[in-house]
N, C-alpha and C positions, 0 to 999 in steps of 0.2 A: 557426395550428399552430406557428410559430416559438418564440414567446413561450411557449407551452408545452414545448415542449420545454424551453428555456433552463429554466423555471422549475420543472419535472419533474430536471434536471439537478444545479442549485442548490442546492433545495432537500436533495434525498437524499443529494449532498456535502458540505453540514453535518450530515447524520444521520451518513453514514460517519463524517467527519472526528470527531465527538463521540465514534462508538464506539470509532473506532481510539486516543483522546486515553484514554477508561476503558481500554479494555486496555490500553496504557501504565504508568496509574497502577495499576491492579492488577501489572503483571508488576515496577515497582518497587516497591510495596510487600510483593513476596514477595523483593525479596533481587537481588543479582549472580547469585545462582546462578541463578535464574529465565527471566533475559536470555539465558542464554547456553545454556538450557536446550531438548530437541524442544518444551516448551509454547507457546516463543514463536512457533514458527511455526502455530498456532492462529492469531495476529493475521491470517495471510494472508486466512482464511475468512473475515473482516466486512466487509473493501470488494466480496470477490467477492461472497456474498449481499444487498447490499446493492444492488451493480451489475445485480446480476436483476431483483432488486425494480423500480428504477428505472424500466429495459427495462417491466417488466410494466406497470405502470404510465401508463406515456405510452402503449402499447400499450393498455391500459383506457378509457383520454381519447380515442383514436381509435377508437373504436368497435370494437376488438377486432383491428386491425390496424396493423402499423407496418409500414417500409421499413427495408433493411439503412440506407440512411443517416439515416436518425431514428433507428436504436435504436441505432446507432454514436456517434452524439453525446450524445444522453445518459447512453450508460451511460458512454464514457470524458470527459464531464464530470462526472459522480460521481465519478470514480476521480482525478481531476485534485486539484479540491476537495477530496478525502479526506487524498490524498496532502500537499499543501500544508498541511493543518491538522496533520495528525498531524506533519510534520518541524518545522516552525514551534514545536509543541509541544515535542519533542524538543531543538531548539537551547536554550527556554528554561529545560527542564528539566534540561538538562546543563551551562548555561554560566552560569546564574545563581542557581536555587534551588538543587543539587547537586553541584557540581563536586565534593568525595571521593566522591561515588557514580559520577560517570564516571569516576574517576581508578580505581577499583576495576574498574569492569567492563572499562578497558584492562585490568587486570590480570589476572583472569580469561580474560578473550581472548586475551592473549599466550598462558597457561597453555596452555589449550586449539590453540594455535597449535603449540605446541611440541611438544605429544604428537602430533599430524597429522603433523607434518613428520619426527620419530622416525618415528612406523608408514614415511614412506614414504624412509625413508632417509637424512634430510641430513646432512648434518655437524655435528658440535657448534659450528662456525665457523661456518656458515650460520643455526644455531639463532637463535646469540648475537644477532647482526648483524640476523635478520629481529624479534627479541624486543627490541630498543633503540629499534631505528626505528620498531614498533609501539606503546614506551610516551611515545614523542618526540611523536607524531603527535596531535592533536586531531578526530578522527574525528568531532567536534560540532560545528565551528566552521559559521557560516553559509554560509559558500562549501560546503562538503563536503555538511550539511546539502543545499544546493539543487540541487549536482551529483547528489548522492543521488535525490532528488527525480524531476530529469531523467530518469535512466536507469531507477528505478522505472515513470515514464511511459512509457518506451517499452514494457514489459512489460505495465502494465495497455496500451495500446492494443492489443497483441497478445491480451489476455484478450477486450479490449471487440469484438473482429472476432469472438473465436469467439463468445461470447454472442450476438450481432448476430446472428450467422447462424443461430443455433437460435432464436432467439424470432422471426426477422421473420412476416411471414404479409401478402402483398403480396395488396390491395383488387381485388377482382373487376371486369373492363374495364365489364363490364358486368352490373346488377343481375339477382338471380334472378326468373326465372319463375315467378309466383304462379296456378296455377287455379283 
């Protein structure tokens, strides 16, 4: 059962990770405006369906039951693996093949910064200062990339508990009585 799981886990974290890497490349090839767009958070919905699947799945191979901690591991090993491919993507697509397109969507983001910080009051000093250090900052580089990563993880394990807990269905002590 181990080794299934792992490989039920694996496996569907290279599906995530592939889907997450297409939506990617679709939301850069529609532009900065895109990225920074409500479409991109669309992306959130293919590791979560995907982490169901998973769950369902290993769930399927067990004869139509799993335990909160089997369906806890593979689905936040799907989401692990997802997460890791798609930032791993990310670093190489912003710091190697694109860099004026990251250098653009700082700039957008600053944009977008600045009007937030307007609606909620700040100072045109506060503006300046938060929009410098924002276009200074390399928000790609592999460290940030990974630290990203990390705290994304702690969120899917938060998703992967609730999932966990709606799909388990814990194996009967003992088999039904057939007459």
């Amino acid at each position: 059962m181990e080794k299934k799981q792992t490989d039920v886990g694996l496996t569907y974290g290279l599906i995530s990770g592939l889907a997450s890497v297409i939506f990617s490349l679709i939301m850069y090839l529609g532009g900065v405006k895109w990225f920074v767009s409500p479409v991109a958070y669309a992306g959130f919905f293919i590791p979560v369906i995907i982490g169901v699947l998973a769950g369902l799945k290993q769930k399927g191979l067990d004869g139509g039951y799993i335990d909160f901690a089997g369906a806890l591991k593979v689905i936040f090993t799907t989401f692990v693996i997802g997460t890791l491919i798609s930032s791993l993507f990310s670093y190489v697509l912003f710091n190697y093949i694109d860099v004026p397109f990251r250098e653009a969507l700082a700039q957008e983001t600053a944009e977008k910064a600045q009007q937030m910080m307007q609606r909620f009051g700040a100072t045109q000093e506060q503006i300046d200062k938060a929009t410098e250090d924002m276009m200074k900052a390399n928000n790609y580089s592999f460290s940030k990339q990974m630290l990203g990563a990390a705290f994304i993880c702690i969120f899917w394990f938060v998703v992967s508990v609730i999932i966990s807990a709606i799909i388990k269905k814990k194996k009967p002590e003992f088999p039904p009585v057939v007459q």
